[in-house]
N, C-alpha and C positions, 0 to 999 in steps of 0.2 A: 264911348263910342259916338259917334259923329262927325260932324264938322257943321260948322258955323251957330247959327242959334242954338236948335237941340243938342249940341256938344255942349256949349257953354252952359244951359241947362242945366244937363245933370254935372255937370262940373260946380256949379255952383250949389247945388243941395245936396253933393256929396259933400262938399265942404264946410257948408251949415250942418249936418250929419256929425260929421269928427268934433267940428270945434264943442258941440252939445254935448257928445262922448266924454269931449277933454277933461271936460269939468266935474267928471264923474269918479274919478281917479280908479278907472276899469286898468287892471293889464290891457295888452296892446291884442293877446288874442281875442278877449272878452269884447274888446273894441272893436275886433273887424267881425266876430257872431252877429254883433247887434248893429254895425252900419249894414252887414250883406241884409239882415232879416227889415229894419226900417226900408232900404232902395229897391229891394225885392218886391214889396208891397207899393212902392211910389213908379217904378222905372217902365215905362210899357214893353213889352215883347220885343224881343232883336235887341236892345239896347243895355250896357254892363259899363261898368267902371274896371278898368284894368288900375292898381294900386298897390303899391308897394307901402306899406305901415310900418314904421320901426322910432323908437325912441333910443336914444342913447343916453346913458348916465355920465354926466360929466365927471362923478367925484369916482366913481369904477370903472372907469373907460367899460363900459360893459353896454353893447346893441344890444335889443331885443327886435324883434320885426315877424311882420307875418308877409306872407306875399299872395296876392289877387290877382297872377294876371301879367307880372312887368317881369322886363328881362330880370337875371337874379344881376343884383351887384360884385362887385369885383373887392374883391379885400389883397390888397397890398400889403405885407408882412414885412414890414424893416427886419426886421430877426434873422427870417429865410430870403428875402431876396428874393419872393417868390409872389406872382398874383394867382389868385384864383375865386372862381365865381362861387358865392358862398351861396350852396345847396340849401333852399329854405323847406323846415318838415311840413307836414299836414297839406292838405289839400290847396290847390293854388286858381278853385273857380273864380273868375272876376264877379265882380259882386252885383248880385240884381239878379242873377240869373237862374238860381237854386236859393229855397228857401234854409235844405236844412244841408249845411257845410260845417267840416272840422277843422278849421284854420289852427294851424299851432304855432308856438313861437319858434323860432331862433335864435339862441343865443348866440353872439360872439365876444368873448373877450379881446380886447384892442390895448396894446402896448408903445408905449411913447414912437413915434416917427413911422404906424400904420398909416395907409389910407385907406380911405373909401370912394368906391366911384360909382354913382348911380348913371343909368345912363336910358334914354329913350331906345325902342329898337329900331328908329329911323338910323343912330349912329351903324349899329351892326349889318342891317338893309340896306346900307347906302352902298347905292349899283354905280359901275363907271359904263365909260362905253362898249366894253368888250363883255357886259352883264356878268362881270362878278362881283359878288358881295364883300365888302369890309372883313362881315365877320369876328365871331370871337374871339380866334385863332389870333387872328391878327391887332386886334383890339387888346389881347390878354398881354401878347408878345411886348408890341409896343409901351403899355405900361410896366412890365417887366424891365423894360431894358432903357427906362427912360431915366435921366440923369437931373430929373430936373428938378428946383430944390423946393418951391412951394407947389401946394395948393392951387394956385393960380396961373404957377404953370404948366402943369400939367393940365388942367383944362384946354389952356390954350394949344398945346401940344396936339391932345385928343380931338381937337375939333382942327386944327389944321392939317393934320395929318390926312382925316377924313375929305375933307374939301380938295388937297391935291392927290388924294386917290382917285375920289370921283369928276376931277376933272369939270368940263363943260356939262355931264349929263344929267339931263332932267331929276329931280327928285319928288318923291309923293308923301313924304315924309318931314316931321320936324328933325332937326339934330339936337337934343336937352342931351347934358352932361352937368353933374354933380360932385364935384371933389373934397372931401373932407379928410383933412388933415388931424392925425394926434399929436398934440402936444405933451412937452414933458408936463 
C-alpha cells in the first residue's frame, strides 16, 4: 500500500522478509504465516502488502501458492481450451494487517502447453472513457480465444488489447502482467 517512499518501503522489507523465509525451506503456506506475523509487528496501521506467493516445481509441473490480497491468476488449460481464475483456499488477508490468519495452499497441476497469467488489478480496473472496466469477463475471454503462440505473445496481446480499450483516458493505476508458459 502506498505510493512513492512508504511504498517502496515496505516493498522492500516485504522482500528482505521472503528472501530470509527462502532459505528456510518452509512450504509456501508456512512462508506467508510467518511473512504476515514478522510485517504485522514492523507495518504501522493503514498499511498491508497485497501478495500473491506461489512456487512451482519444474520437475512436476506442479504450482503451489497462497494468495494475500492480488487478483487470483488465470490458468489456461491446453487440454480444455479453456481459462479460468484459479480459486485460491484459506483466507486471502493482505498481510500486516491481522496478526493471526490461515493462509492455505493451492495446488495446481500444470500439463505441457498450460499457461499462467498473473496479472496487477490495474489491467481488470482499466476504465476508457465511457467508465467501463476491462474486466475479467473480458480479460478471461480474450485469453480464451487468443491464438497466439508464446509467452511473449500473449503478454503483448493482454497489454495491447488493454491500452486500445482504454483509449486516451487517464489511468490511476499500474498495468503488470505475467505469462508463464509450460513446456513439454
Amino acid at each position: 500500500t502506498g505510493k512513492s517512499v512508504s511504498g517502496a518501503l515496505i516493498m522492500s522489507a516485504s522482500r528482505s522478509v521472503f528472501r530470509i523465509l527462502s532459505e528456510e525451506q518452509l512450504s509456501v503456506r508456512e512462508s506467508m504465516i510467518r511473512a504476515n506475523q514478522r510485517l504485522q509487528k514492523d507495518v504501522k496501521s493503514g498499511m498491508f502488502v497485497a501478495l500473491l506467493f506461489g512456487v512451482l516445481n519444474s520437475a512436476n509441473r506442479k504450482l503451489t501458492l497462497c494468495n494475500a490480497g492480488q487478483t487470483q491468476p488465470i490458468h489456461f488449460s491446453a487440454k480444455t481450451n479453456e481459462a479460468k481464475l484459479i480459486e485460491t483456499k484459506g483466507d486471502t488477508f493482505r498481510l500486516g494487517i491481522m496478526a493471526d490468519v490461515s493462509y492455505q495452499e493451492t495446488e495446481l497441476q500444470l500439463a505441457p502447453g498450460d499457461r499462467l497469467i498473473f496479472y496487477t488489478d490495474g489491467i481488470v480496473e482499466a476504465m476508457n472513457h465511457r467508465e467501463e472496466i476491462f474486466g475479467f469477463k473480458r480479460l478471461l475471454a480474450l485469453i480464451q480465444q487468443s491464438t497466439a503462440i508464446d509467452a511473449d505473445s500473449l503478454l503483448k496481446e493482454i497489454l495491447n488489447s488493454v491500452i486500445v480499450f482504454v483509449g486516451n483516458a487517464p489511468q490511476n493505476d499500474d498495468l503488470t502482467v505475467i505469462v508463464v508458459s509450460v513446456d513439454n
